[in-house]
C-alpha positions as CSV (number, residue, x, y, z in Angstrom):
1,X,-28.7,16.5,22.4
2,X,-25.0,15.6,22.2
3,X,-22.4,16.0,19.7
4,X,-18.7,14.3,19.3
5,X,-15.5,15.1,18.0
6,X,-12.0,14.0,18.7
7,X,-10.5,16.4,20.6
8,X,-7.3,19.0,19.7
9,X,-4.4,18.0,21.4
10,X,-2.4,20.3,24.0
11,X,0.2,21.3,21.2
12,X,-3.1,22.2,18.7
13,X,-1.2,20.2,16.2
14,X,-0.9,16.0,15.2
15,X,2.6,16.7,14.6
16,X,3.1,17.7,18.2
17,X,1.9,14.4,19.3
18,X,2.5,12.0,15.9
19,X,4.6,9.9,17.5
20,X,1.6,8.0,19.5
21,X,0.3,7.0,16.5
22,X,2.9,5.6,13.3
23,X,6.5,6.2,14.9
24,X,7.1,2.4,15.1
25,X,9.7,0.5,13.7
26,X,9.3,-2.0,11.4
27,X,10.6,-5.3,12.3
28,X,14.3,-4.5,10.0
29,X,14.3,-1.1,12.0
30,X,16.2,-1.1,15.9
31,X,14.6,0.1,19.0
32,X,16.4,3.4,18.6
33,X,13.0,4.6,16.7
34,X,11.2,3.9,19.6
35,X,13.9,5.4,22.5
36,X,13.5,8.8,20.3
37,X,10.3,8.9,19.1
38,X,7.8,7.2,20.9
39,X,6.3,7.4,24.5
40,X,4.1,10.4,24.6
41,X,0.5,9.2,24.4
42,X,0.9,8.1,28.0
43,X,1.9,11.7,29.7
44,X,-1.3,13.0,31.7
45,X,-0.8,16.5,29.3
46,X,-1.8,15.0,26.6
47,X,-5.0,13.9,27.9
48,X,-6.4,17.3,28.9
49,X,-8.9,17.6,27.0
50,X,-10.1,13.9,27.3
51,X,-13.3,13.0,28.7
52,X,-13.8,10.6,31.3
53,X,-13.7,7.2,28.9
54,X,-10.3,8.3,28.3
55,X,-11.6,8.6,24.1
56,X,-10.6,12.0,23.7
57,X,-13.9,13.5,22.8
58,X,-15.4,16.8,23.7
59,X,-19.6,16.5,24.1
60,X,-21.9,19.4,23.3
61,X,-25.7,20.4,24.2
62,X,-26.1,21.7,21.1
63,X,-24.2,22.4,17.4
64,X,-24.2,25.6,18.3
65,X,-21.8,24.9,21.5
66,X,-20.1,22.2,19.5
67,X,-18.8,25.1,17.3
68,X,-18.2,27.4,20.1
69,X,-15.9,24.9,21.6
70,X,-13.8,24.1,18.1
71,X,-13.0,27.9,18.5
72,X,-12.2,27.6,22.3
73,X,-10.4,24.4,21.6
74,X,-7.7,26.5,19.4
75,X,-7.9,29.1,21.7
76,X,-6.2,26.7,24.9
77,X,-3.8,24.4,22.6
78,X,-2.8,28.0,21.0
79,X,-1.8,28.7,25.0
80,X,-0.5,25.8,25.8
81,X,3.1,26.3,24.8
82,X,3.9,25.9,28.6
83,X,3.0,21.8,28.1
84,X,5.7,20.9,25.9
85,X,8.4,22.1,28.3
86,X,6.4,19.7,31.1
87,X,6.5,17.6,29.1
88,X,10.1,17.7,27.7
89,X,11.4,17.7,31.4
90,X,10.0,14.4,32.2
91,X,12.4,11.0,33.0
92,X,10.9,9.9,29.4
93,X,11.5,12.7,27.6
94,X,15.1,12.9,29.1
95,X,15.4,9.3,28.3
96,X,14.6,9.6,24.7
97,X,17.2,13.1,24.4
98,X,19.6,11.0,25.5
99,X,19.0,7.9,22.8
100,X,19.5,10.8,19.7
101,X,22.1,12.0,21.1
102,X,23.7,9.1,21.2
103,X,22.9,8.1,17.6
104,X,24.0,11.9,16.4
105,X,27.5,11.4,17.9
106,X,28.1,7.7,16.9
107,X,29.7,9.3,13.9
108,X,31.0,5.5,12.3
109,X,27.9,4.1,12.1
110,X,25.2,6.2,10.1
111,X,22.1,3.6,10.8
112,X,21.2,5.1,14.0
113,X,20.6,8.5,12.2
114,X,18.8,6.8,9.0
115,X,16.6,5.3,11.4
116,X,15.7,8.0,12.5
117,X,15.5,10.0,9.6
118,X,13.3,7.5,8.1
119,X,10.7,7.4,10.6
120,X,10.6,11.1,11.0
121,X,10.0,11.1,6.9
122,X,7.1,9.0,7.2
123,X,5.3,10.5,9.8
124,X,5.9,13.9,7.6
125,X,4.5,12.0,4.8
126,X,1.5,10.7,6.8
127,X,1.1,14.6,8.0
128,X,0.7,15.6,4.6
129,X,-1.9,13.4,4.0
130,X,-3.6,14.2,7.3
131,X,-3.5,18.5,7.6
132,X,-2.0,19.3,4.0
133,X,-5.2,20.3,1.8
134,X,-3.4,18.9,-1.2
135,X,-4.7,15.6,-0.7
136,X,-8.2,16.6,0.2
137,X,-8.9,18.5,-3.1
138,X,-7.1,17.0,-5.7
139,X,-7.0,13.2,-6.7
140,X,-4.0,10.7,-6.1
141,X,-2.2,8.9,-8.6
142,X,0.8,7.1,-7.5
143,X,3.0,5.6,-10.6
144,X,6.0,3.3,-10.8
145,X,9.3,3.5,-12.2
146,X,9.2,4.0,-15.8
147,X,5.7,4.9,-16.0
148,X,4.5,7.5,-17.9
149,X,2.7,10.6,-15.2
150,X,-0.6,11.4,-17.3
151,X,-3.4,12.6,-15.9
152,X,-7.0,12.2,-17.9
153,X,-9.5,15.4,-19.1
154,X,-12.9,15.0,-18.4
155,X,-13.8,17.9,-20.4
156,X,-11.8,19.3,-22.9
157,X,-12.8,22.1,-23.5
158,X,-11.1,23.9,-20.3
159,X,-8.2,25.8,-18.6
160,X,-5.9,23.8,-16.8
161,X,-2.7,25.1,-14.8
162,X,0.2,23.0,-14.0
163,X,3.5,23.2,-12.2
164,X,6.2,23.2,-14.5
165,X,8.9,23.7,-11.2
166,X,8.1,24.0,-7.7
167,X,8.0,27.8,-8.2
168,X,6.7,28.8,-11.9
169,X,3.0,28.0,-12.8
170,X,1.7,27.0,-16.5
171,X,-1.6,28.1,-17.9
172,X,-2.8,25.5,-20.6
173,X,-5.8,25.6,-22.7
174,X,-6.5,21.2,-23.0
175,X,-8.3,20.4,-26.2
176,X,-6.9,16.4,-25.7
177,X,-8.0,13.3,-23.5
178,X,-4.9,13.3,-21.0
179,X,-1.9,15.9,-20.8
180,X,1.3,15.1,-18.6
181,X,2.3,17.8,-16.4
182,X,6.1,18.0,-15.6
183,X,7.9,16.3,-12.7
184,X,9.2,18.5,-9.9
185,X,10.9,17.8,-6.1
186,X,10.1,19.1,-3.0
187,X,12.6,18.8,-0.9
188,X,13.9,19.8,2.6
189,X,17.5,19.4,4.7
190,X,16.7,19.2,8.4
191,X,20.6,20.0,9.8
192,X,21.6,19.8,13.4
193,X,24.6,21.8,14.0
194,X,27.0,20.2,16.9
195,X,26.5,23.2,19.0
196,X,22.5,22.6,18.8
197,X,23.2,19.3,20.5
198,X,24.8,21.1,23.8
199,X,23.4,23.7,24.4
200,X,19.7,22.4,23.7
201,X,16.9,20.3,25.5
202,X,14.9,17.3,24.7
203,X,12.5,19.4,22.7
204,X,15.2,20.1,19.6
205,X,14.0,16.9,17.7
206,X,10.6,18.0,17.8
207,X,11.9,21.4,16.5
208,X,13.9,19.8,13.9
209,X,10.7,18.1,12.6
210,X,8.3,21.0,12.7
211,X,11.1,22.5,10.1
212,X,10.8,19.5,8.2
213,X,7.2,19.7,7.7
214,X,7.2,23.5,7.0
215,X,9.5,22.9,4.6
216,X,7.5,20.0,3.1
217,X,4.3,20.5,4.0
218,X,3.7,24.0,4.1
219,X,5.2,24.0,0.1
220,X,3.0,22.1,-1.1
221,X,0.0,23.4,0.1
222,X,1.6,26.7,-1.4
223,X,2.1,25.5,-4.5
224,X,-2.1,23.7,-4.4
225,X,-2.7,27.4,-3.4
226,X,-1.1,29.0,-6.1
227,X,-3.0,26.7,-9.1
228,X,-6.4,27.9,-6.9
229,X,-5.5,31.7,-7.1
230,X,-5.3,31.3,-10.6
231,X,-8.2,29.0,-11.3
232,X,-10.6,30.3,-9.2
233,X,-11.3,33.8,-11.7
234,X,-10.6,31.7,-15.2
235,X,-14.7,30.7,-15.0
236,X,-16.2,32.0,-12.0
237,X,-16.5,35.0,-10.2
238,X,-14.5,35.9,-7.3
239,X,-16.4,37.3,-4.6
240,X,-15.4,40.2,-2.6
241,X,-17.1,40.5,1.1
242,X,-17.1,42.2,4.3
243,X,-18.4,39.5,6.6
244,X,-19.0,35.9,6.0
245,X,-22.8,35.3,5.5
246,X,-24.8,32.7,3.8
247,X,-25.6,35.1,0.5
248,X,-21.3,34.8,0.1
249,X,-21.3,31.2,1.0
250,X,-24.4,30.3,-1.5
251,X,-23.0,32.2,-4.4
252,X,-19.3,30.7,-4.1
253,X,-20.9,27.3,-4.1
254,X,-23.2,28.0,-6.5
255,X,-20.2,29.3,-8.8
256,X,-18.9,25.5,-8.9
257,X,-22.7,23.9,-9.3
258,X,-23.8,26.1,-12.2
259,X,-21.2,24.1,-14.4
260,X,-22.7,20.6,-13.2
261,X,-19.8,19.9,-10.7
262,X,-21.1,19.5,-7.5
263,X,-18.9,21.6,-4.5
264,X,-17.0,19.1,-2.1
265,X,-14.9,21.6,-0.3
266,X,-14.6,24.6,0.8
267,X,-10.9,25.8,2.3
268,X,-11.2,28.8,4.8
269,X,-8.7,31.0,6.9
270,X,-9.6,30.5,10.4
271,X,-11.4,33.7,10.6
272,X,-14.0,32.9,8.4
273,X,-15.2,30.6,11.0
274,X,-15.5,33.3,13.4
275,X,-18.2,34.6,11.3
276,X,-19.8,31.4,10.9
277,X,-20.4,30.8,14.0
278,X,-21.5,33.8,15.0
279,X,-24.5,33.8,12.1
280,X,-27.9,31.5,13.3
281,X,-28.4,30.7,9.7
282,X,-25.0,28.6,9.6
283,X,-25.6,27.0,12.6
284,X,-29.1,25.8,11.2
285,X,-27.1,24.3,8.2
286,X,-24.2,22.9,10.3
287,X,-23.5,18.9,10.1
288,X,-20.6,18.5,12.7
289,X,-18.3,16.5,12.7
290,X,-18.4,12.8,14.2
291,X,-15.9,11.1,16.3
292,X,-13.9,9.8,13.2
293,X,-13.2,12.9,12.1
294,X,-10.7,15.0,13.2
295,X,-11.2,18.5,14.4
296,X,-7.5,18.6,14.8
297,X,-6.7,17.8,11.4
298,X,-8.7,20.6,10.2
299,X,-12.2,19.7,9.3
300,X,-14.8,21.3,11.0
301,X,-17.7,19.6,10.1
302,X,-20.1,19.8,6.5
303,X,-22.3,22.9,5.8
304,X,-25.3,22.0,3.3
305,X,-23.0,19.0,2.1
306,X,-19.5,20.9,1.8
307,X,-16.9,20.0,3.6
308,X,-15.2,22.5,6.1
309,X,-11.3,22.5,6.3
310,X,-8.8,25.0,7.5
311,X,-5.3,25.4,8.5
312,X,-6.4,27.7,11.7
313,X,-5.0,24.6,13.6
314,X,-1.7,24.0,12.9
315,X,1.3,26.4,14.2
316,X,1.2,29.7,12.7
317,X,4.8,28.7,10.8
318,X,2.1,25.7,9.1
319,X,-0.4,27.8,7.5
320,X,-0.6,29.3,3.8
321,X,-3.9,31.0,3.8
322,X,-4.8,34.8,4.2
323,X,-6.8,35.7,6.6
324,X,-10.6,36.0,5.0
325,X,-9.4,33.8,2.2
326,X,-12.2,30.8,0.7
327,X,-11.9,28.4,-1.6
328,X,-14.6,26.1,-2.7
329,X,-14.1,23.1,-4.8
330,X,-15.5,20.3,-6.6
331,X,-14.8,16.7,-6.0
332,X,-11.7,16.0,-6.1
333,X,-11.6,14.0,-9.5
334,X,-13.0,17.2,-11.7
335,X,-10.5,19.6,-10.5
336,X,-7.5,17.9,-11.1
337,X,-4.7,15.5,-10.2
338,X,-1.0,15.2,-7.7
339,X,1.0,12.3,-9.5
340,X,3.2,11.3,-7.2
341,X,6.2,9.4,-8.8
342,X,8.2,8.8,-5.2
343,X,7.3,9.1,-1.8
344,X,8.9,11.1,0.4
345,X,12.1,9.6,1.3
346,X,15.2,10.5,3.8
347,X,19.1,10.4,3.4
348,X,21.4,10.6,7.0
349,X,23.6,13.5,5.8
350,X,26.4,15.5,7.5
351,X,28.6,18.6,6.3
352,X,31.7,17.7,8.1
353,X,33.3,17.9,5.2
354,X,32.6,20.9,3.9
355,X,33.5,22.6,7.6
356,X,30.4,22.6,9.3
357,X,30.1,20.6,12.4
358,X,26.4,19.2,11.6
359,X,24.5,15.8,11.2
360,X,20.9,15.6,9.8
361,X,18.8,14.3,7.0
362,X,18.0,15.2,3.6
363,X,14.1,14.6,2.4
364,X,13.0,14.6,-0.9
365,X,9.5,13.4,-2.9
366,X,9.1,13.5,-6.8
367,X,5.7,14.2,-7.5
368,X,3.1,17.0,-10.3
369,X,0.6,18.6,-9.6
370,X,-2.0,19.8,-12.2
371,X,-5.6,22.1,-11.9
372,X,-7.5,20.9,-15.2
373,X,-10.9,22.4,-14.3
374,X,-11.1,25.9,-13.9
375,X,-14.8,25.8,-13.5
376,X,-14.5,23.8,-10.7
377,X,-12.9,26.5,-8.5
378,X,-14.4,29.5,-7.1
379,X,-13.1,31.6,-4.2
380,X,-13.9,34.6,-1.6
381,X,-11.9,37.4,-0.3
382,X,-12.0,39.6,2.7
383,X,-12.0,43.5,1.6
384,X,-9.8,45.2,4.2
């Protein structure tokens, strides 16, 4: 019996090895995208845990192993530090230093920066979409200039939270069809300082954008946190445990069904799935995953229909849950809404004229975010 799954990369994180994938200019975009930012899906490191077809799969004898090896397969990219330095001494690598460079000191022309800046903005962007759990429990709604951010109530008879600034939440009891939660930036300055530039290696551009996406990504899975901690004990009860065994995991998901909203997802720490896999009764009501979905992004596969995600695999700077924290959710239309009004775009700055010798980029998105289903929520904590 054999199982599949797209392997974890050596880094244990997309971002580490994003630029295989989307960092490609568009035709109005120069090659200087591609010097920097491209060129890694061919280095032998990033292929170690590939099978022999070269599809970057892991096979299994059993589910059982299968989850055994999603835990070993953190384990070895959570070691692997010593691969990006291989990898940032190679004539490619070297090759590509040299092209930013380049573009950071041609100080008349600012294309070569916004260039860059605006392919590192989308692959953050993509990231988001990818590894942030914002966009795999709440529903999308993108909206034009001049159009009105509204976001309808299915039942109206609920508690809904909102954002009314990227750091105050809003309890609301909704009694209309649609309410219209308040606009809000998050926003990021990824600065190089001159001084970075000599006395650092090939690897400070990746650096540069792992700050980028903690300072994107990791606030607004924060903020999608936040509206959870407060939803999740408006209806339901919040369930207190010691280890993680199919009584907790039946009665959080039956917290969400009892209200006639089926559970989707279910968010867990990446200790949780210590115990899971560790309990015969969860590997009985294990779906893994299939080769189109990624164990490195986070999802671990279905148990009993629900859908496993965590943040266990991204860089410890990347994650926002506790350890033993749970979340379980309905679909994403019944527990609420992100209304984004401008995707995340990037400005070449520098500060030399405020006396600081540094070059970089200035990201910024406009979006909402609103929880208008309390019942829809439930949630499970560790007891120390």
């Amino acid at each position: 019996m054999g199982y599949e799954s797209d392997v974890l990369s050596p880094y244990g994180s997309r971002e580490r090895t994003a630029s295989t994938r989307v960092l490609v200019p568009s035709n109005d975009r120069d090659n200087l995208a591609i010097d920097v930012l491209s060129g890694q899906g061919d280095d032998p490191a990033y292929n170690r845990y590939a099978t022999a077809d070269g599809n970057r799969q892991i096979n299994a004898s059993s589910k059982a192993d299968l989850m055994a090896q999603i835990g070993a397969i953190r384990k070895n990219a959570q070691a692997a530090g010593g691969l990006r330095q291989a990898e940032t001494d190679s004539k490619a690598a070297q090759e590509r230093w040299a092209s930013f460079k380049a573009a950071y000191r041609n100080t008349q022309d600012q294309k070569p920066m916004a260039v860059i800046g605006e392919v590192m903005s989308d692959e953050i962007w993509e990231t988001l979409g990818r590894e942030g759990f914002t966009n795999k429990l709440l529903a999308i709604q993108n909206i034009g200039k001049g159009a009105t951010g509204r976001v309808r109530v299915r039942r109206k008879d609920v508690v809904a939270w909102q954002v009314t600034s990227d750091v105050k939440i809003q309890e609301s009891r909704i009694r209309q069809l649609w309410v219209y939660p308040p606009e809000f930036y998050i926003q990021a300055f990824i600065l190089i300082e001159d001084k970075e530039i000599e006395q650092s290696s090939a690897d400070l551009l990746d650096e540069k954008f792992q700050d980028g996406l903690e300072a994107i990504l990791v606030k607004e899975d924060k903020i999608t946190k936040t509206l959870l901690d407060r939803a999740k004990a408006a209806f339901n009860d919040v369930v207190y445990y010691t280890t993680f065994n199919p009584t907790v995991f039946t009665t959080i998901r039956t917290e969400v069904n009892r209200w006639g909203t089926p559970a989707q997802n279910m968010i867990l720490a990446w200790d949780v799935w210590d115990d899971i896999i560790a309990d015969p009764d969860f590997v009985s009501w294990y779906d893994p995953v299939t080769k189109h979905e990624l164990i490195l992004e986070g999802h671990l596969g279905r148990l009993l229909g629900v859908e496993l995600h965590t943040d266990g695999l991204r860089y410890p700077t990347l994650q926002v849950l506790v350890p033993g924290e749970v979340y379980v959710t309905g679909s994403p239309i019944t527990v609420g809404t992100k209304v984004i009004r401008k995707e995340l775009d990037s400005r070449a700055i520098d500060q030399y004229n405020i006396g600081r010798a540094s070059r970089g980029w200035f990201l910024h998105t406009i979006q909402s975010q609103i929880v208008v289903n309390g019942r829809a929520v439930s949630g499970a904590e560790r007891l120390p």
